[in-house]
C-alpha positions in Angstrom: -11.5 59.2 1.9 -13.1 61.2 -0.8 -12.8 60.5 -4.6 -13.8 62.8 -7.0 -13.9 62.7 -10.6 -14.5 65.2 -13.5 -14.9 64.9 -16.9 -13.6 67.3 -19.9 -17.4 68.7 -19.7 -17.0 69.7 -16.1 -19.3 67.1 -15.2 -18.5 65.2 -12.0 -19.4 62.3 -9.6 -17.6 61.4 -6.5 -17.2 58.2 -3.9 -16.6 58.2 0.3 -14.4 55.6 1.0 -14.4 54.6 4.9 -11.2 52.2 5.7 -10.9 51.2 9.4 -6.9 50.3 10.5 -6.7 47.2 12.8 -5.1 47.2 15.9 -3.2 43.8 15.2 -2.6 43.1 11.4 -3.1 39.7 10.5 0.2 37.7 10.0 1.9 36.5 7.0 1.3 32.8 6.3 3.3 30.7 3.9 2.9 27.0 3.3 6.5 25.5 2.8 5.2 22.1 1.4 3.7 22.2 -2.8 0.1 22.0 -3.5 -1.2 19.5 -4.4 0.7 17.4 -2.1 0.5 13.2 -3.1 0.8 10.8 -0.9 -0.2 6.9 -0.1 -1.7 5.5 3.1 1.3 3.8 4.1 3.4 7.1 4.4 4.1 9.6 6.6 2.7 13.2 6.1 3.9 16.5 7.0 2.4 19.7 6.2 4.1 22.7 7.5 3.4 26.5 7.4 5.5 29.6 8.2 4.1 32.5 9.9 5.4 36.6 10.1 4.3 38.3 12.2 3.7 42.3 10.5 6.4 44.7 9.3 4.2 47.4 10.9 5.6 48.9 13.4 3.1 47.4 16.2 4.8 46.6 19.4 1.6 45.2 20.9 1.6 42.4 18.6 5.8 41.6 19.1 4.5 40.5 22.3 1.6 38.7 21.3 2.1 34.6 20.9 0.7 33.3 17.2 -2.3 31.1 17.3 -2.5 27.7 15.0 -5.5 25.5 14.1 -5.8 22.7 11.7 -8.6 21.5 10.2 -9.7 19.1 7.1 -12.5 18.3 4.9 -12.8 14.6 2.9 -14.4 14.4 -0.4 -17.2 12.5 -0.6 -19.8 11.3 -3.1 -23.2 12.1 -2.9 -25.0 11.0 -5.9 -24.1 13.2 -9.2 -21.9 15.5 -7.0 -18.6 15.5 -4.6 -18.9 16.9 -1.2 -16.6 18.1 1.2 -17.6 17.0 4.3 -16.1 18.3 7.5 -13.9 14.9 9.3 -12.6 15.5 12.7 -9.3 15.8 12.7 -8.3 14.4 16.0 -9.1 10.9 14.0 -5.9 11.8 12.1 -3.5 13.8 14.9 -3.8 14.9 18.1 -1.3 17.8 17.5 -3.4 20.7 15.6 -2.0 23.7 17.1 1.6 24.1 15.8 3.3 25.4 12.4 3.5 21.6 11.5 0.5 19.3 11.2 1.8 15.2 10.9 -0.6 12.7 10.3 0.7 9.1 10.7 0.9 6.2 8.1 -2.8 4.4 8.3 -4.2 7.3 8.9 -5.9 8.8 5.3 -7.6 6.4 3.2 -6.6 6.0 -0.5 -8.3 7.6 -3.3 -9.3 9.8 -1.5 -8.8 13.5 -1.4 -8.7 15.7 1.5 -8.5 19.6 2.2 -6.8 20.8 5.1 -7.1 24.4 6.2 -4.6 26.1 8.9 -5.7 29.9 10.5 -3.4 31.9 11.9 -4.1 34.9 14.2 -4.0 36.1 17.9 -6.4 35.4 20.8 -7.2 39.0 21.0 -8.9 39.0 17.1 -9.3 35.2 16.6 -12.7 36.2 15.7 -12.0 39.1 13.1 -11.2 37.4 9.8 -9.7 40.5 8.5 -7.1 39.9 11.3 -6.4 35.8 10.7 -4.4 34.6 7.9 -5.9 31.0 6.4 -4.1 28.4 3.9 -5.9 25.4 2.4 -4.0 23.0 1.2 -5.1 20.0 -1.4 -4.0 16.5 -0.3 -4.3 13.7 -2.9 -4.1 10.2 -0.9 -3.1 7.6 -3.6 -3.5 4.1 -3.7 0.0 2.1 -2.4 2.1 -0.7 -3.7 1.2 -3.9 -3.8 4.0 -6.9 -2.8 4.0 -10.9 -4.4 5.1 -13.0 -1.2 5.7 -16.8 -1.8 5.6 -19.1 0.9 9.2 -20.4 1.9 10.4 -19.2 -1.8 12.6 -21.4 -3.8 12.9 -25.0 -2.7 13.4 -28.3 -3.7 10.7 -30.7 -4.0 10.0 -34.5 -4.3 8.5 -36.1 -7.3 6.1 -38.2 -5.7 4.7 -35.5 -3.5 2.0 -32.8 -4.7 3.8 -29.3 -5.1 2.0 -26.5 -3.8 3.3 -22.8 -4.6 1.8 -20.1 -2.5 1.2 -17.0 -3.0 -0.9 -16.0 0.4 1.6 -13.9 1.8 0.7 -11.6 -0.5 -0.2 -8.0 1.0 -1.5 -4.6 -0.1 0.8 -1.7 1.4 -2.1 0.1 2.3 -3.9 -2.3 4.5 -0.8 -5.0 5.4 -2.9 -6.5 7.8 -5.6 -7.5 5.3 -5.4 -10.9 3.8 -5.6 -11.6 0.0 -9.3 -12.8 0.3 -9.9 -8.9 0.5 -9.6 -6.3 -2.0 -10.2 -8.5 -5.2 -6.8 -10.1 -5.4 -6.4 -12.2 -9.0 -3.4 -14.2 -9.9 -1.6 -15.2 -13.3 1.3 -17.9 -13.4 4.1 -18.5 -15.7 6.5 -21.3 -16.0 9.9 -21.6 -17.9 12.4 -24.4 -17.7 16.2 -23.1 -18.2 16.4 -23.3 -21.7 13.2 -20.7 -21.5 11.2 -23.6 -22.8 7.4 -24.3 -21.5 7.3 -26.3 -18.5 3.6 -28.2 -19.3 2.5 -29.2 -22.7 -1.2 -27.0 -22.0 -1.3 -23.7 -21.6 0.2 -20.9 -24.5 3.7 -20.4 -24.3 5.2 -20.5 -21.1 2.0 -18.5 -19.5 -0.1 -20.8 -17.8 -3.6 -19.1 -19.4 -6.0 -21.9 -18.4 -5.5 -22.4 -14.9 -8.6 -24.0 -13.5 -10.0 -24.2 -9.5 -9.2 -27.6 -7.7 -12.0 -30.9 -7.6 -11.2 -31.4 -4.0 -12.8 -33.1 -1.1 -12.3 -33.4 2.4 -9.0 -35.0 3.0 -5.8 -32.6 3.5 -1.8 -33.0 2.8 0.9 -30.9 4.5 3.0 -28.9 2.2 6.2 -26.4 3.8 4.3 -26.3 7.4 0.9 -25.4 5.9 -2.2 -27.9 5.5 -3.7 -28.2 2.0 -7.1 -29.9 0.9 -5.8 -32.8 -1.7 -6.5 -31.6 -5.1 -8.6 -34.8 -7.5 -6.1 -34.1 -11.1 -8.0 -35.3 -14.5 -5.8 -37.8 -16.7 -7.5 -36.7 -19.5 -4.6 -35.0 -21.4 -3.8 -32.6 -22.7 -6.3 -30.7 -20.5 -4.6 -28.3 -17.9 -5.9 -29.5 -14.5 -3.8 -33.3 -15.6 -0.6 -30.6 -14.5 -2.1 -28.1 -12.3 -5.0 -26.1 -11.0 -5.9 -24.0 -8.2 -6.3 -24.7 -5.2 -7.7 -20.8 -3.9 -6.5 -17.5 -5.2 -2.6 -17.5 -5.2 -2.3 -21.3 -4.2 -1.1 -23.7 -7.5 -1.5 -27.2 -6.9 1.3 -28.9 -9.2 0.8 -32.5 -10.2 4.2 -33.7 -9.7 3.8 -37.2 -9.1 2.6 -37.6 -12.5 4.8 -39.2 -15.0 2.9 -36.3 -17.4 4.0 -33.4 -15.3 7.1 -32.2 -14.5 9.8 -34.8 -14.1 13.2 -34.0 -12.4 15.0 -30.7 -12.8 14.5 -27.4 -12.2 11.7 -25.0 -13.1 11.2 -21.3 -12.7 8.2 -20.3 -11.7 6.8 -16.4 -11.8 3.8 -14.9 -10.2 1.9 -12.2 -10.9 -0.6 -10.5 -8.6 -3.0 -8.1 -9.7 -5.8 -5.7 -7.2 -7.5 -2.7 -8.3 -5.2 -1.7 -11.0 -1.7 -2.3 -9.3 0.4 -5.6 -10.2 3.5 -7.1 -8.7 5.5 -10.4 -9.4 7.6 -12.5 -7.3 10.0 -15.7 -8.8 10.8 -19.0 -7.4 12.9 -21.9 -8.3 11.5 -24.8 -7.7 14.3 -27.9 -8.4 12.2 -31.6 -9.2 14.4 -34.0 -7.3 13.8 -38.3 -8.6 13.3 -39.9 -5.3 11.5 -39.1 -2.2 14.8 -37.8 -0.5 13.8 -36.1 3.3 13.8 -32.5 2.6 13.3 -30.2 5.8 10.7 -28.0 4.9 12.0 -24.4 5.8 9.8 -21.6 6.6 10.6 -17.6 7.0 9.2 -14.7 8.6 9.4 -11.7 6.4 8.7 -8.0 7.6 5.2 -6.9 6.8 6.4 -3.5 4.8 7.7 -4.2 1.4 10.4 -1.3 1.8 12.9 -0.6 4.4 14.4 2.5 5.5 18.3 1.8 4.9 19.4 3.1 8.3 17.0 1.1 9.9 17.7 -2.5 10.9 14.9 -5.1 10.3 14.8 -9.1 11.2 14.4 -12.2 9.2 13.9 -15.5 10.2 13.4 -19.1 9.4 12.5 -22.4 10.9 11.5 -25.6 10.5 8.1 -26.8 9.8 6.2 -28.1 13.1 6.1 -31.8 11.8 10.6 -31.6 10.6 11.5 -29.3 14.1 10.2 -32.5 15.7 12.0 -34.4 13.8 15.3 -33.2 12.6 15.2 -30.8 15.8 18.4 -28.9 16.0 20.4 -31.3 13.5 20.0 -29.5 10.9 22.8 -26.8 9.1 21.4 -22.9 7.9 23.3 -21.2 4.9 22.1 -18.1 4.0 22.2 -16.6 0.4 
């Protein structure tokens, strides 16, 4: 092609243009999911594209079968500056040659952001990036929820025996497998009685601000089928660790044998858990009883993900402590509420 131009003084200057028609136009590629796409670690994700073949009337390329490749890039730091770096994909699926790209749950890794390019094309011009079609993507992988889990939950308990609520069940939805002792897990407590009165004379309010860690030695007590090392309580009152203090984080040791601490009656008890920025609580009840009546302690096995799918079915299930299954055996009546 030849452009030519002239000007109202009959001056001119012209162009050649060359432009070379492909066998095979490249196809039409559409990503179906939006961009940026968020996500967390525990979930699922699905990226999927759409690909036309061309309008042109090319019957050679009717024939031909379209071509898919994933591929993805991780931001990293590198001193000042974020690179991309190239990650193999087959860590993340083994399926990168369809419309559809699905990575499974533990697969990305949270705040973290990843690019993931498709190309589309034939076998007979994979090479010819005029004739392949490419679609990046941004994926933003976002830190999960985190889920409060108290031991055995709402119980009764004996005056003359050391309370223990704990909060080691306790899991982040990203890594459910990880205990508490990772990820900089840090806990706060608060106590009400039913009147919404303060359960402790220390403390402000009903939030127990000045929780202390435990004076303890060697010698353990078993609490709701797990072992504990005895906490040493100061009589010194009003000081906090006369009521309670902490035994590790998410484990409050409650002084109940002390005629200074909580006497009989019931006592609501809240939890809050906090790791990198995300917070959850969980509640119990926990009812003071005067004597030493035998309580079977009861234990329960909760599914690891916080959230269930409502057409799926999940199990829970409780039990006896080790030491009361040898003891009360199958005596013992179950009501569920």
């Amino acid at each position: 092609f030849n452009l030519r131009i002239q000007s109202r003084w009959a001056r001119t200057s012209s162009q050649n243009f060359e432009i070379e028609k492909k066998p095979i136009p490249a196809p039409q590629l559409t990503l179906k999911n939006a961009n940026p796409i968020y996500t967390t670690r525990s979930s699922d994700l699905t990226l999927v594209v759409e690909a036309q073949r061309t309008q042109c009337p090319q019957p050679a390329s009717a024939v031909r079968r379209l071509r898919f490749e994933w591929t993805a890039t991780r931001d990293e730091v590198s001193g000042p500056t974020v690179v991309a770096r190239p990650i193999d994909i087959q860590d993340l699926t083994t399926r990168t040659t369809s419309a559809a790209l699905v990575v499974a749950s533990g697969r990305l890794l949270p705040e973290t952001n990843y690019t993931f390019q498709v190309k589309v094309g034939y076998d007979e011009t994979w090479d010819d990036p005029d004739a392949v079609a490419i679609e990046l993507v941004e994926v933003i992988c976002q830190l999960g929820d985190i889920k409060v889990s108290i031991h055995v939950g709402s119980r009764k308990q004996a005056e003359n025996k050391i309370g223990v609520i704990d909060a080691t069940p306790s899991r982040d939805q990203d890594f459910p497998n990880q205990p508490i002792t990772v990820g900089g897990w840090a806990f706060s407590y608060k106590c009400t009685t039913p009147q919404g009165d303060r359960c402790f004379p220390s403390g402000t309010g009903v939030d127990l601000t000045d929780v202390t860690t435990c004076v303890t030695g060697t010698d353990v007590f078993e609490e709701l089928g797990n072992t504990y090392l005895i906490p040493t309580f100061t009589t010194q009152r009003p000081k906090s660790s006369t009521y309670y203090c902490e035994l590790r984080a998410g484990v409050l040791a409650l002084n109940t044998p002390s005629e200074f601490a909580l006497g009989p009656g019931t006592y609501s008890f809240t939890i809050t858990g906090t790791s990198k920025g995300r917070s959850a609580s969980a509640t119990l009840d926990m009812t003071v009883l005067e004597v030493d009546a035998p309580i079977p302690s009861v234990v329960m096995s909760t599914p690891a993900a916080a959230r269930q799918i409502i057409t799926s079915p999940f199990v829970l299930q409780g039990g006896l402590s080790e030491r009361d299954q040898q003891q009360y055996g199958d005596s013992v009546q179950w009501r569920w509420s």
